[in-house]
C-alpha positions in Angstrom: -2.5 18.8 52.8 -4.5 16.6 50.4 -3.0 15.7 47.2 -5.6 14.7 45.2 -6.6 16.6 41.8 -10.2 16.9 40.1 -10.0 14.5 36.9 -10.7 15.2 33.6 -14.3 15.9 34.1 -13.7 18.5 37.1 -14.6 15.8 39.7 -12.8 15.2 42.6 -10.4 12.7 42.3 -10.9 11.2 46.1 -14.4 10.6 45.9 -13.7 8.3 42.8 -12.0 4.9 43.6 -9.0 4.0 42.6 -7.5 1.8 40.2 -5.2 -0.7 40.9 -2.6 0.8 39.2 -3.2 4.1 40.9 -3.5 2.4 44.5 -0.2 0.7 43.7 1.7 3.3 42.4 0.9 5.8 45.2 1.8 2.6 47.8 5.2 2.4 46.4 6.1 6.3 46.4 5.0 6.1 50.4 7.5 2.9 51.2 10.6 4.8 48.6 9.8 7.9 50.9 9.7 5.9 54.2 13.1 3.7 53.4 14.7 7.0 52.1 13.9 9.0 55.3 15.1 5.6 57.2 18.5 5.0 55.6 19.5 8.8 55.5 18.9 9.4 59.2 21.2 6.6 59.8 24.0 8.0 58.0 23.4 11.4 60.4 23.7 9.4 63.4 27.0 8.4 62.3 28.7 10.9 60.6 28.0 13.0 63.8 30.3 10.7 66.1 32.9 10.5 63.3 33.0 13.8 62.0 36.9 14.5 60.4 38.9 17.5 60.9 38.1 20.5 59.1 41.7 21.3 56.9 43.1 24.8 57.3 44.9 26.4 54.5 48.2 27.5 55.3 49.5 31.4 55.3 51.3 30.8 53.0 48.9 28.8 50.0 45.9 30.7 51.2 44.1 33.4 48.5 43.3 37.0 49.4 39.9 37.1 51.0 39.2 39.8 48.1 40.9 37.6 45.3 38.4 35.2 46.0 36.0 34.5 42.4 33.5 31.6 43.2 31.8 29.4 40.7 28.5 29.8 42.7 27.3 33.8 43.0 27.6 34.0 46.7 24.8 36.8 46.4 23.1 34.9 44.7 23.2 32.2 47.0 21.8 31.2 50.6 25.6 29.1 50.7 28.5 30.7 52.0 32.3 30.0 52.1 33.7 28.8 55.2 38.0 30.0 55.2 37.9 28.9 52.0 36.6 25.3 52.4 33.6 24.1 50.0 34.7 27.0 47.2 36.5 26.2 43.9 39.5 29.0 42.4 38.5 30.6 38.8 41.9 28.5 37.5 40.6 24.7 36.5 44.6 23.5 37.1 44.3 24.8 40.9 40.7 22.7 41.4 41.5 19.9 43.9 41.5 16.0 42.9 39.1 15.6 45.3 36.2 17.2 46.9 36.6 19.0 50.1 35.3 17.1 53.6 32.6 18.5 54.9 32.2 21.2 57.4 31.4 21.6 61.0 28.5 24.2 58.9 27.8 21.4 56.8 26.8 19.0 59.4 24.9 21.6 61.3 23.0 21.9 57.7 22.6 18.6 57.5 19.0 17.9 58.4 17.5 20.4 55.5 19.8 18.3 53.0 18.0 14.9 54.1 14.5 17.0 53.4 15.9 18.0 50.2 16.5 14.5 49.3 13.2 12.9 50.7 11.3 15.5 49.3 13.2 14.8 45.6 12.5 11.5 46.3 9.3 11.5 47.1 8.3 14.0 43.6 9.8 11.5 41.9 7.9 8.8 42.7 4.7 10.8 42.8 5.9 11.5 38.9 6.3 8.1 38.3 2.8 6.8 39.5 1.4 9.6 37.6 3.1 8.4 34.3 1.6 4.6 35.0 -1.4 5.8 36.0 -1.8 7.7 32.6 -0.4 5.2 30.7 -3.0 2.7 32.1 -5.5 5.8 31.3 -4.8 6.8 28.1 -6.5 4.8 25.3 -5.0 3.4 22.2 -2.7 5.6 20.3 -0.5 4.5 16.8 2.7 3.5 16.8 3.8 2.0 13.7 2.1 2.8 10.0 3.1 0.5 7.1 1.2 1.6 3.9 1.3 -0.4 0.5 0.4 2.7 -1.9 0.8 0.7 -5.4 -1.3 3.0 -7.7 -0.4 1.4 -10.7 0.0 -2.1 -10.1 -1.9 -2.9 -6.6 -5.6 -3.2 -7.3 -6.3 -3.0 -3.9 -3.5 -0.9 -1.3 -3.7 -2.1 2.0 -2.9 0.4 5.4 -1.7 -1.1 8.7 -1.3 0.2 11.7 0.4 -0.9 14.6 -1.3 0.4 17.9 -0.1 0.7 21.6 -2.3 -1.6 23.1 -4.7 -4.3 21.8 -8.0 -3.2 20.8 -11.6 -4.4 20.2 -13.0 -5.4 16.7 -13.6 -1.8 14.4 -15.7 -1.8 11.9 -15.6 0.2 8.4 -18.4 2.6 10.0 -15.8 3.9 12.3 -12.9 4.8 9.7 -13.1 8.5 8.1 -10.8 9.4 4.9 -10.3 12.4 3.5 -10.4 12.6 0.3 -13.4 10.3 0.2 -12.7 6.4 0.0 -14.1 3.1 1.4 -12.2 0.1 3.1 -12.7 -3.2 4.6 -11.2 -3.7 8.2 -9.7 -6.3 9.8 -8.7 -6.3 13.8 -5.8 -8.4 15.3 -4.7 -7.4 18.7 -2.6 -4.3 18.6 -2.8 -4.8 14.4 -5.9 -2.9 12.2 -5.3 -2.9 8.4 -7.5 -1.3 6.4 -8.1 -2.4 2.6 -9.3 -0.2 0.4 -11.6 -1.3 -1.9 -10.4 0.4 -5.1 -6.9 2.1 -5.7 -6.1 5.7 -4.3 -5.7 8.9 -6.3 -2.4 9.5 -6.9 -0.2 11.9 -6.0 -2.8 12.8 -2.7 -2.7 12.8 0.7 -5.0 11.2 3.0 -6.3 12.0 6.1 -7.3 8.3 8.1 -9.4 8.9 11.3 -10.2 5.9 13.3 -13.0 6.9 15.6 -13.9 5.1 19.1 -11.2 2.4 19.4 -11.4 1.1 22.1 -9.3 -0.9 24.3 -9.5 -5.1 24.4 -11.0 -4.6 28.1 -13.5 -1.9 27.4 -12.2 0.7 29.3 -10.4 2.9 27.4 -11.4 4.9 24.2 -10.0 7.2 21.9 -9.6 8.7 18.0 -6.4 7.4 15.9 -5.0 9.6 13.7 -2.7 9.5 10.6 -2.1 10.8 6.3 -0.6 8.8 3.9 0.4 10.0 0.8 0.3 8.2 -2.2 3.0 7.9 -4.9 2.5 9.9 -8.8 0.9 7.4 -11.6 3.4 5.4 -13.7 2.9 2.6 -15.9 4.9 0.5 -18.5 4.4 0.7 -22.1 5.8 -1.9 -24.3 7.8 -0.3 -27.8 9.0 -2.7 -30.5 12.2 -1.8 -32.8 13.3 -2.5 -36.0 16.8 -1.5 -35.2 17.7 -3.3 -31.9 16.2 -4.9 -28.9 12.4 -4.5 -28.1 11.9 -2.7 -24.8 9.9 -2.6 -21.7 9.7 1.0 -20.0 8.7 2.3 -17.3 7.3 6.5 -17.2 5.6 8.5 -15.2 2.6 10.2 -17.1 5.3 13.1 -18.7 7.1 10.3 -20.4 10.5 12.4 -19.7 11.3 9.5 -16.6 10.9 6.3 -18.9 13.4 3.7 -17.5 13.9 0.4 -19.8 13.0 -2.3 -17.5 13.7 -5.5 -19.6 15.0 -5.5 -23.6 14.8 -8.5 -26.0 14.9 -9.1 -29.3 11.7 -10.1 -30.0 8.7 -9.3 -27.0 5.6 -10.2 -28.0 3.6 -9.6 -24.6 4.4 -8.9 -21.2 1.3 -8.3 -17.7 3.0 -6.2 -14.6 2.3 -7.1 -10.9 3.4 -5.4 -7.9 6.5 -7.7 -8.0 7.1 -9.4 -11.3 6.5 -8.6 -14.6 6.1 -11.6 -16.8 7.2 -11.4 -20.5 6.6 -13.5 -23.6 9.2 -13.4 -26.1 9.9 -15.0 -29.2 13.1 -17.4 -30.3 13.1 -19.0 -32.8 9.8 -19.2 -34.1 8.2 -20.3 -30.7 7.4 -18.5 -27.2 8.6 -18.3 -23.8 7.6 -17.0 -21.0 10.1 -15.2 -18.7 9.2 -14.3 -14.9 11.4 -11.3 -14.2 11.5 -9.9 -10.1 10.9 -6.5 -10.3 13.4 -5.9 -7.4 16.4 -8.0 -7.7 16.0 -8.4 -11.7 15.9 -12.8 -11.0 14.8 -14.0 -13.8 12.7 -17.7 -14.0 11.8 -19.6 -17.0 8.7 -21.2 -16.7 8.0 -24.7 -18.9 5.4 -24.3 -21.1 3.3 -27.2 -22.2 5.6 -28.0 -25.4 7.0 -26.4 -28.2 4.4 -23.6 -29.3 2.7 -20.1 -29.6 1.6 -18.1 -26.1 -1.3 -15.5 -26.9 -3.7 -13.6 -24.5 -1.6 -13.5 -21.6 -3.1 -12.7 -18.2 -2.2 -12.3 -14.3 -4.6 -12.9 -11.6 -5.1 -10.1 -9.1 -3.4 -11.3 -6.2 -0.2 -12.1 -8.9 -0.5 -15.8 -8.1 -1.1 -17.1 -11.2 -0.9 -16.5 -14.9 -2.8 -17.6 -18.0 -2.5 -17.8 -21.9 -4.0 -19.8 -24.7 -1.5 -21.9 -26.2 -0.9 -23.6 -30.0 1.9 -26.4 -30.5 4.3 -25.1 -32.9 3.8 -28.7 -34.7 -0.2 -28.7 -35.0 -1.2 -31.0 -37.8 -5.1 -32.5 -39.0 -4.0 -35.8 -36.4 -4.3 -33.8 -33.6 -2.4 -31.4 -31.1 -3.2 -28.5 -28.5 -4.7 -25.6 -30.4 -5.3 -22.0 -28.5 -6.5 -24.4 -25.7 -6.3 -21.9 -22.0 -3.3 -22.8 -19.6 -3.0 -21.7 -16.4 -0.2 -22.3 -14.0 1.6 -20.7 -10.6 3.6 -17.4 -11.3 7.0 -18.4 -9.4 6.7 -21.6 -11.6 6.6 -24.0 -8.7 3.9 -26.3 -10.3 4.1 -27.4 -13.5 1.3 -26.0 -16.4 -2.4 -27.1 -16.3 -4.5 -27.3 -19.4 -8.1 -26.6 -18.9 -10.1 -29.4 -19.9 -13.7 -30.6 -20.8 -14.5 -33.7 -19.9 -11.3 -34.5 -19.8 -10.7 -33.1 -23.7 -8.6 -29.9 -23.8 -11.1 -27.2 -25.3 -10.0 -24.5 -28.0 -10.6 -21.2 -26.3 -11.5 -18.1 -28.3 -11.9 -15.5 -25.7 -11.2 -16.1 -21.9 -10.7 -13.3 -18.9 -9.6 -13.7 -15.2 -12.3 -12.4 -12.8 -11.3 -9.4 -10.6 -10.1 -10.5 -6.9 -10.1 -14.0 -7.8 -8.5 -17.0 -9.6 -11.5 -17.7 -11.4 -11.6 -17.3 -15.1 -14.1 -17.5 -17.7 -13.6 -18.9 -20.9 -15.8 -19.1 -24.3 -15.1 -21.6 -27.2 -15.0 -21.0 -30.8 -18.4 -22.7 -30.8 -20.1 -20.7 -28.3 -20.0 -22.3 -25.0 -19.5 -20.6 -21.8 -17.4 -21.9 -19.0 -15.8 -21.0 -15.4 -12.8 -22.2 -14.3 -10.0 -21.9 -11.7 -6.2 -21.1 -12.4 -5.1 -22.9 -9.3 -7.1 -26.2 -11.0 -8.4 -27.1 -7.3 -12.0 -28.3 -9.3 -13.0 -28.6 -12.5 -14.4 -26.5 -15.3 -18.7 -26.0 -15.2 -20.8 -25.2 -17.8 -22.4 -21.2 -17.9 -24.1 -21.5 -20.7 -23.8 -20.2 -24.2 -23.0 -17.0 -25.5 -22.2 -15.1 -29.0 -19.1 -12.7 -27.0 -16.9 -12.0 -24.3 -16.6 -8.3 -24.2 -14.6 -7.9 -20.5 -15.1 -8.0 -17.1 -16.3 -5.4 -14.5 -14.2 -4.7 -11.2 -17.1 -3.0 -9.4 -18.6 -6.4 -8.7 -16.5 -9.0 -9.9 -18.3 -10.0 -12.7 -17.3 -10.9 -16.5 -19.4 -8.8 -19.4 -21.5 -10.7 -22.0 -23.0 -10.3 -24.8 -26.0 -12.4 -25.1 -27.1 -11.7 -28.9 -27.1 -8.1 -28.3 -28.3 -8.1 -24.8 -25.5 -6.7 -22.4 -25.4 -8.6 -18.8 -22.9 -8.7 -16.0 -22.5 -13.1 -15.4 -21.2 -14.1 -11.8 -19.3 -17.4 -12.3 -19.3 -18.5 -9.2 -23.3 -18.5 -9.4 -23.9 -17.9 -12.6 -26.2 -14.8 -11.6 -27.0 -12.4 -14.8 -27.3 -8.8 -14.0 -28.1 -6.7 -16.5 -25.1 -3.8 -17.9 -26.7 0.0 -17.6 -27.6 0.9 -21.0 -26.2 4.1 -22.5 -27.8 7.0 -22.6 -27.5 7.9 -25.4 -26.7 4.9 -27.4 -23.6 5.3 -29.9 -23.9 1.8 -30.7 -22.8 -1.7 -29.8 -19.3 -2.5 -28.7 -16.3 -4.4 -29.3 -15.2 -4.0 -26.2 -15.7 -3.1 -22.5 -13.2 -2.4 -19.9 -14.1 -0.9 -16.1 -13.4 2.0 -14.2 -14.2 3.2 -10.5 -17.3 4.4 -11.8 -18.5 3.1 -14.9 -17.4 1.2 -18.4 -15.3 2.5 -21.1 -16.8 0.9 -24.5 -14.8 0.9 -27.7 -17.4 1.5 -30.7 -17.5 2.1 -34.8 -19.1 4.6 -35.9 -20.9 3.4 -39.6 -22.5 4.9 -42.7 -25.7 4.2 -43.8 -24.2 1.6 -45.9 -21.8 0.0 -42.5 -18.7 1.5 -43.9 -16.7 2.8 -40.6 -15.9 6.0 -40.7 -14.8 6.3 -37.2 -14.4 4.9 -34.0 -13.9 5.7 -30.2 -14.1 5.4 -26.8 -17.5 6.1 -25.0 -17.5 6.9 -21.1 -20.5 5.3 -19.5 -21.2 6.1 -16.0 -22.9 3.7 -13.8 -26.5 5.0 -14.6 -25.8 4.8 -18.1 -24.7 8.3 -19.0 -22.2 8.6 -22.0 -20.2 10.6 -23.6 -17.5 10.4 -25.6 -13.8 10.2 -24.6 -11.3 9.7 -27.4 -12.4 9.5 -31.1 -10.2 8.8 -34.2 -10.6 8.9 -37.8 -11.5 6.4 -40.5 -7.8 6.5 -41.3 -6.8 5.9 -37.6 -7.4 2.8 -35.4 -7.8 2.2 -31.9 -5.9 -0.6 -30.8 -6.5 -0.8 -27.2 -7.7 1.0 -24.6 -8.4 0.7 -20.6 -8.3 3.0 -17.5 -5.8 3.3 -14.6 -7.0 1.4 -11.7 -7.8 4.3 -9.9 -10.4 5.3 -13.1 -8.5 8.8 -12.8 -6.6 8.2 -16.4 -7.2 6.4 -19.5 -4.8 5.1 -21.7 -6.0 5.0 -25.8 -3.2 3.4 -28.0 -4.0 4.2 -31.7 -2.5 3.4 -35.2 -2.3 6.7 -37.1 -2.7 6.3 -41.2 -3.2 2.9 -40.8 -2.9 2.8 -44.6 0.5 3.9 -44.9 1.8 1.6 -41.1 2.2 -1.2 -42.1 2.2 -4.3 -39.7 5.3 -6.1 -38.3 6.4 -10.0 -38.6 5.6 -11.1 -35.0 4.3 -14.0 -33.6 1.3 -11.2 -32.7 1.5 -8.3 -35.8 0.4 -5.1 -35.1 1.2 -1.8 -37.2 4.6 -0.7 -37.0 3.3 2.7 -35.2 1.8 3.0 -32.1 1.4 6.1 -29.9 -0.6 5.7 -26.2 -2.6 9.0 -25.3 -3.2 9.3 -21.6 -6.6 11.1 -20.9 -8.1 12.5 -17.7 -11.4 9.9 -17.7 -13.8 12.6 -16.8 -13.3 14.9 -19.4 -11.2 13.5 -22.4 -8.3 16.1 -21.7 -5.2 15.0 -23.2 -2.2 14.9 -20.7 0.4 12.8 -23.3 1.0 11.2 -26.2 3.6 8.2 -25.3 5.2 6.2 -27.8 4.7 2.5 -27.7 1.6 0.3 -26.3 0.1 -2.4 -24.3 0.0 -0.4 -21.0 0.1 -1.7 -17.7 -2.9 -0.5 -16.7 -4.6 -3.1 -18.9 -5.4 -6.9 -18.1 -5.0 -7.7 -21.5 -2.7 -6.7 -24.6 -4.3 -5.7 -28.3 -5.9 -8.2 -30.1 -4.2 -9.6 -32.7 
């Protein structure tokens, strides 16, 4: 009788050839079966010349043929008693220590019991070539998922997965998410790590399909599927006191989870990565700058380039390296660093690095890291334009000139500047000028620009006839220039800073009501004693909370001083 199957696709299996696997796996079930059948009719041959006496139990010690309960249904059963030999009594203290010999019945059944056992052996091998032979088969499935969700504080989340085999290059065309997003890929042997190219919504799950991966050799193909599901949005707002330490929190967007994450007595700024956050505080009358590990709570001093004033502190995106403009404490008409840019390694294992011009360290008046890079650009008080890298592996080039530095765009990596009222997107690395999407309509010219998946959120003024403001707020530009407004505030109310979440789904506003009547504190960087944050939904303006305190995480910069 033939025991071959169709496959898959209904075709007989024995006029396909067979794989090595197959062929070997079905050659080793034949040789267990053949050995088996060997070694088991030698154990026949001689149990038959040696067979033992068959025990009789006595008069006295045997049971009443109808007292007799068996363990085995003898109705149930093709097996049948022989004087009591081969049966067990319902009492478990009468069972004997061993079991009984076997029976002149027993040996006469003898040869079906070596069929039952070649035949058992025989299915099992035939099970165990059919479990290579599909393992060998089948084509890559997961087995391991390692997903970096950071919503807040990773610009860009990364998913790995860990398959059962190695597997030929995939490219982005073949990955499907639901909801919609967009990642780079990147192949290793059994290892494929997807990274997306902005944050995740929050508080989602995701449906990842990985279509036609295919084995190293070729042979093999299948769909790999997996969700993920990505954490609620928190950030950290920053709230200064009057009557006791200054504090760092951290809140989800309800503000009823905030968790004090660092307190000092004086905090003047502080930028949060995925594993630090880094804090400037103030003692006596000059800065430092604190490296706190957001996991084990080690704290690192790093040295600052003397005795001074930090301002403008920044993080690059891969939380590598930090920035700040820096004034000696001791600045005099001789000479001295004044707001010059300094750049140096977050886990302080290089000393500080003071960008310089021609070997001359250059006052900086406004200066941004670039998105997914270690770049920065910086513009002096006088105008001039240049790039520069925080890791100081070549010097500073000239971009040009320019009248402001109004932010940076994370859609393409580029830094926003306003060129005497013309808007333009500058690559440093190239120095390419492309020009910002105007909006549509025009509420007039801003102070500043931050990005969102999506478009620009501009902070204007709104003016009289005569340039009084009598207002400002926050205009949502899409990336063909539609706008409309987001947040606006009174003359009497200012807007102190404002950015989205990475993920564009939130906006925070922070705004000084009755500016008139709050006044400002004595820090080394004042602001009005009163500060509320109002998280938005970006699309629509809706207002999910009003937090007390500012400079939220979500932001690459604190407030202007």
């Amino acid at each position: 009788m033939s025991t071959e199957h169709p496959d898959a696709a209904g075709n007989d299996a024995s006029q396909r050839p067979r794989t090595r696997a197959e062929a070997r796996a079905l050659r080793q079930a034949a040789e267990a079966a053949q050995a088996a059948e060997a070694v088991h009719e030698a154990r026949a041959a001689q149990a038959s010349e040696h067979t033992p006496p068959v025990p009789q139990p006595s008069a006295e010690t045997a049971a009443p043929e109808q007292s007799k309960k068996y363990w085995i249904d003898p109705e149930d059963s093709d097996w049948q008693p022989s004087d009591g030999a081969g049966w067990l009594p319902a009492d478990d203290s009468a069972r004997a220590p061993i079991a009984p010999a076997r029976t002149e019945d027993s040996a006469e059944h003898a040869p079906s019991q070596r069929t039952f056992v070649i035949s058992l052996i025989i299915g099992l091998a035939i099970t165990v070539a059919g479990v290579v032979i599909a393992l060998v088969l089948d084509g890559p499935t997961i087995t391991g998922v390692d997903f970096d969700g950071q919503i807040v504080d990773g610009p860009q989340p990364t998913l790995t997965l860990t398959l059962s085999r190695e597997v030929a290059e995939i490219t982005p065309e073949q990955v499907e998410l639901d909801p919609d997003a967009t990642a780079t890929v990147t192949t290793e042997g059994k290892t494929v790590t997807l990274t997306f190219d902005a944050p995740l919504r929050d508080d989602t799950e995701y449906l990842v399909s990985i279509n036609g991966v295919t084995a190293r050799d070729g042979e093999r193909e299948s769909t790999v599927v997996t969700t993920i599901q990505t954490p609620a949005a928190s950030l950290y707002l920053l709230q200064r006191r009057d009557d006791g330490d200054d504090a760092i929190f951290r809140t989800d967007l309800s503000g009823e989870k905030a968790v004090s994450v660092f307190e000092a007595e004086n905090i003047d700024d502080y930028r949060a990565t995925s594993e630090n956050l880094v804090v400037v505080t103030a003692q006596d009358g000059v800065s430092q700058v604190t490296v706190v590990d957001r996991y084990d709570e080690s704290r690192t001093e790093l040295v600052l380039p003397g005795e001074g004033y930090v301002a403008g502190l920044q993080v690059t995106d891969d939380g590598s390296h930090i920035g700040y403009t820096f004034t000696e404490r001791d600045l005099s008409a001789e000479g001295g660093l004044a707001s010059v840019l300094v750049t140096q390694p977050i886990d302080g294992g290089a000393a500080s690095t003071v960008v310089q011009i021609d070997d001359v360290p250059v006052s900086v008046g406004e200066w941004r890291f670039i998105p997914h890079s270690t770049n920065a650009v910086l513009l002096t008080f006088d105008g001039e334009l240049y790039g520069a890298d925080a890791t100081a592996s070549k010097q500073p080039w000239a971009l040009g000139q320019a009248r402001t530095l109004l932010g940076v765009s994370r859609a393409n990596n580029t830094a926003i500047i306003d060129y005497d009222g013309l808007l333009m997107q500058l690559n440093p690395e190239t120095g390419a000028l492309v020009p910002l999407p105007v909006a549509e309509p025009d509420y007039g010219a801003p102070v500043s620009i931050t990005s969102f998946p999506g478009g620009t959120l501009r902070h204007v003024f709104a003016r009289s006839d005569e340039g009084v403001p009598t207002g400002q707020g926050i205009i949502r530009v899409a990336d063909d220039g539609a706008a409309e407004p987001l947040v606006s505030v009174s003359g009497t109310d200012s807007i102190v800073q404002s950015c989205a979440a990475p993920n564009g789904r939130y906006t925070a506003v922070t705004v000084a009501p009755d500016l008139p009547n709050n006044p400002y504190d004595r820090r080394l960087l004042p602001l009005p004693q009163t500060l509320h944050t109002h998280i938005v939904d970006t699309t629509n303006g809706d207002e999910r909370v009003v937090l007390e305190g500012f400079d939220a995480s979500w932001c690459t910069t604190g407030p202007r001083r």
